[in-house]
Kinemage of the C-alpha trace (Angstrom):
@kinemage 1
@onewidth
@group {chain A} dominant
@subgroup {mainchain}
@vectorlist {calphas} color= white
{ca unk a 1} P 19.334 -13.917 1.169
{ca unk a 2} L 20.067 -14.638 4.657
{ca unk a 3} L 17.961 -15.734 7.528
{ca unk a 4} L 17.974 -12.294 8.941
{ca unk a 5} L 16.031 -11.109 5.512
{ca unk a 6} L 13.208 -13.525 5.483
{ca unk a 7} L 12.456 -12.791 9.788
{ca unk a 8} L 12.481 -9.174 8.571
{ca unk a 9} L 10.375 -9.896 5.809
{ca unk a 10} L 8.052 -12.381 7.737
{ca unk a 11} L 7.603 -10.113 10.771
{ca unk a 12} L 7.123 -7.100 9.124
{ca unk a 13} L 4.322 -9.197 7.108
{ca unk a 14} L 2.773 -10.032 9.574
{ca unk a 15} L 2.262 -6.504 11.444
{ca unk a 16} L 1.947 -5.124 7.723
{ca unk a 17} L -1.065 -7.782 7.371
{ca unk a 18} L -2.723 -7.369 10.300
{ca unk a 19} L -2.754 -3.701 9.427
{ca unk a 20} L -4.594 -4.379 6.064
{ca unk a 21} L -7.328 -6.385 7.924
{ca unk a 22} L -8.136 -4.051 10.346
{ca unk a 23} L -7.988 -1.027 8.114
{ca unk a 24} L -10.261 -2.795 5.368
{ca unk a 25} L -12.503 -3.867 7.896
{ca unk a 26} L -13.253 -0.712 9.476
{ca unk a 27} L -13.442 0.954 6.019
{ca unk a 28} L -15.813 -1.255 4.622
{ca unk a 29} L -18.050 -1.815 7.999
{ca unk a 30} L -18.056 2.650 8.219
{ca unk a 31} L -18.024 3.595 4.511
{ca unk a 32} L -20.392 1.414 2.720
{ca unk a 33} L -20.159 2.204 -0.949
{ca unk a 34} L -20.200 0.676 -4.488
{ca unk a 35} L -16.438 0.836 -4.466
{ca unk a 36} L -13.757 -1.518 -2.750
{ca unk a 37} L -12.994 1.367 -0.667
{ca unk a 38} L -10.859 -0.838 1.681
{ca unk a 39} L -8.759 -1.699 -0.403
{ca unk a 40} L -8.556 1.613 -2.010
{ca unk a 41} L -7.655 3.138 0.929
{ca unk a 42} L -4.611 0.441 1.997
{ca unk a 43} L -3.524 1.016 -1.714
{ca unk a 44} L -2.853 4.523 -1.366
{ca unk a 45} L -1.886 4.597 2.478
{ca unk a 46} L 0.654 2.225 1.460
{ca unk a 47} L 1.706 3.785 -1.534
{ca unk a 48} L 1.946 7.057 0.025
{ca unk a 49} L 4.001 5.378 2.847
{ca unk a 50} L 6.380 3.740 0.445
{ca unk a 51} L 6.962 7.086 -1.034
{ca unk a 52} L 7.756 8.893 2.156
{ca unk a 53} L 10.087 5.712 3.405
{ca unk a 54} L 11.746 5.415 -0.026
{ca unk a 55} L 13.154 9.461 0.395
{ca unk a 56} L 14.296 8.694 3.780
{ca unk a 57} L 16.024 6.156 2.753
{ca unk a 58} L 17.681 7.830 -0.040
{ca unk a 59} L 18.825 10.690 2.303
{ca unk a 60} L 20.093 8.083 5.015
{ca unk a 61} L 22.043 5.603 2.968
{ca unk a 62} L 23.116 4.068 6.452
{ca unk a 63} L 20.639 2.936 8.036
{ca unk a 64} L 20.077 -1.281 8.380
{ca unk a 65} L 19.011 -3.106 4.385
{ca unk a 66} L 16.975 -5.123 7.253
{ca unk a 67} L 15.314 -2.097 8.737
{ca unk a 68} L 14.192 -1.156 5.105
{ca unk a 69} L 13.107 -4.844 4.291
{ca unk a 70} L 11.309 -4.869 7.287
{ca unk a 71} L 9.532 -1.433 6.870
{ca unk a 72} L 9.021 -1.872 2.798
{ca unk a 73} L 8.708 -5.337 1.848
{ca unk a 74} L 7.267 -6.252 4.978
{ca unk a 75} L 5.018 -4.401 6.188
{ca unk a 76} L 3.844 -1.634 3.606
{ca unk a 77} L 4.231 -5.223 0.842
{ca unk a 78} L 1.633 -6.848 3.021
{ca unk a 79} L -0.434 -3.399 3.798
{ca unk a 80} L -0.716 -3.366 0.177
{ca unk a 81} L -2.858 -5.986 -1.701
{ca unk a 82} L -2.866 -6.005 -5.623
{ca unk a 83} L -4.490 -8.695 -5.792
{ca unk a 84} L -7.179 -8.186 -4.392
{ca unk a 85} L -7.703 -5.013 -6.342
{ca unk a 86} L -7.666 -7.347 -9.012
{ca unk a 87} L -10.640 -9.633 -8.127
{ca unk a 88} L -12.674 -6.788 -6.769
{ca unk a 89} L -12.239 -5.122 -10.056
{ca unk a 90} L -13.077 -8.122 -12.334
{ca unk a 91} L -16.487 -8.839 -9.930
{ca unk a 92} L -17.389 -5.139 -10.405
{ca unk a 93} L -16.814 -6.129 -14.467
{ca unk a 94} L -18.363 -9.480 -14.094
{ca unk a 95} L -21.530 -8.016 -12.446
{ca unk a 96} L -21.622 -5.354 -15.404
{ca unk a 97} L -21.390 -2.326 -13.014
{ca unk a 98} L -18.388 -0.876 -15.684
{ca unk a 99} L -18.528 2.759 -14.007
{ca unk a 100} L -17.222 1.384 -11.062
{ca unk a 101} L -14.982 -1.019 -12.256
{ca unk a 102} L -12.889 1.594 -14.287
{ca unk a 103} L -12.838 4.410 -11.406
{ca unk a 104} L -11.234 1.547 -9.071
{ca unk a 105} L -8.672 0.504 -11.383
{ca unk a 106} L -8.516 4.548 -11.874
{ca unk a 107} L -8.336 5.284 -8.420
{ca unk a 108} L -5.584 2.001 -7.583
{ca unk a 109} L -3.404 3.029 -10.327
{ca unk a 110} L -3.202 6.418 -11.019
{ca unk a 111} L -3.937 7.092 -6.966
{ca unk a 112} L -0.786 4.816 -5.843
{ca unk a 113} L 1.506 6.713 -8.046
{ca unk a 114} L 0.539 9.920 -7.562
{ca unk a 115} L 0.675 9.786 -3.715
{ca unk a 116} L 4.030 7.062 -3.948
{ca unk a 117} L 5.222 10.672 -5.407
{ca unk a 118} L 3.707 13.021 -3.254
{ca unk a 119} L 5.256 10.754 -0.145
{ca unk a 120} L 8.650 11.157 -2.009
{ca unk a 121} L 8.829 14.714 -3.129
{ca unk a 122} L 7.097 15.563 0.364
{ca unk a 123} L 9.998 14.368 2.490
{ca unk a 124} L 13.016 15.018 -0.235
{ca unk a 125} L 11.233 18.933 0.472
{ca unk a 126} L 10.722 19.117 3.959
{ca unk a 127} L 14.710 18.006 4.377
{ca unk a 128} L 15.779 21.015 2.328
């Protein structure tokens, strides 16, 4: 790893971050609801983004490993939070409210994947 990594990393963090707040914060201020939607909805954004970036990549094996550290790891890796899907899903558990603990963890794992693919197969298709 070179310096040129971790200022792709950090700046694309950073942008990637900043994303996450605002988008949670205007989910969860406009879309009240039982569910973390927030968090949902940077989950699958970023999953779906991933997917889409990860077939471009494949199809233009030139471009910069700094450009795609920037774009992946740093930005959709801090648009993304696991973690906090985590915590929101054990205090929906801890505060016995089981229906919507299980349709988050539903919705963050099953969700990511399925759109991670959709963003994949969607721009491997539209290439053809």
């Amino acid at each position: 790893m070179n310096l040129a990594t971790i200022i792709a990393v950090a700046s694309g963090g950073a942008i990637g971050a900043t994303l996450r707040l605002l988008i949670n914060t205007f989910v969860n201020k406009n879309f009240a609801h039982a569910l973390p939607l927030g968090t949902l909805v940077v989950n699958l954004l970023g999953s779906f983004l991933i997917g889409m970036l990860f077939a471009y990549f494949h199809l233009n094996t030139s471009l910069s490993p700094h450009l795609k550290t920037f774009m992946v790891t740093g930005i959709l890796g801090a648009l993304t939070t696991y973690s906090t899907f985590a915590i929101e899903s054990f205090f929906l558990l801890e505060a016995g409210d089981y229906t919507h603990a299980f349709i988050n963890m539903a919705l963050n794992v099953f969700g990511t994947i399925l759109l991670a693919g959709i963003g994949y197969l969607l721009i491997l298709n539209l290439t053809k």
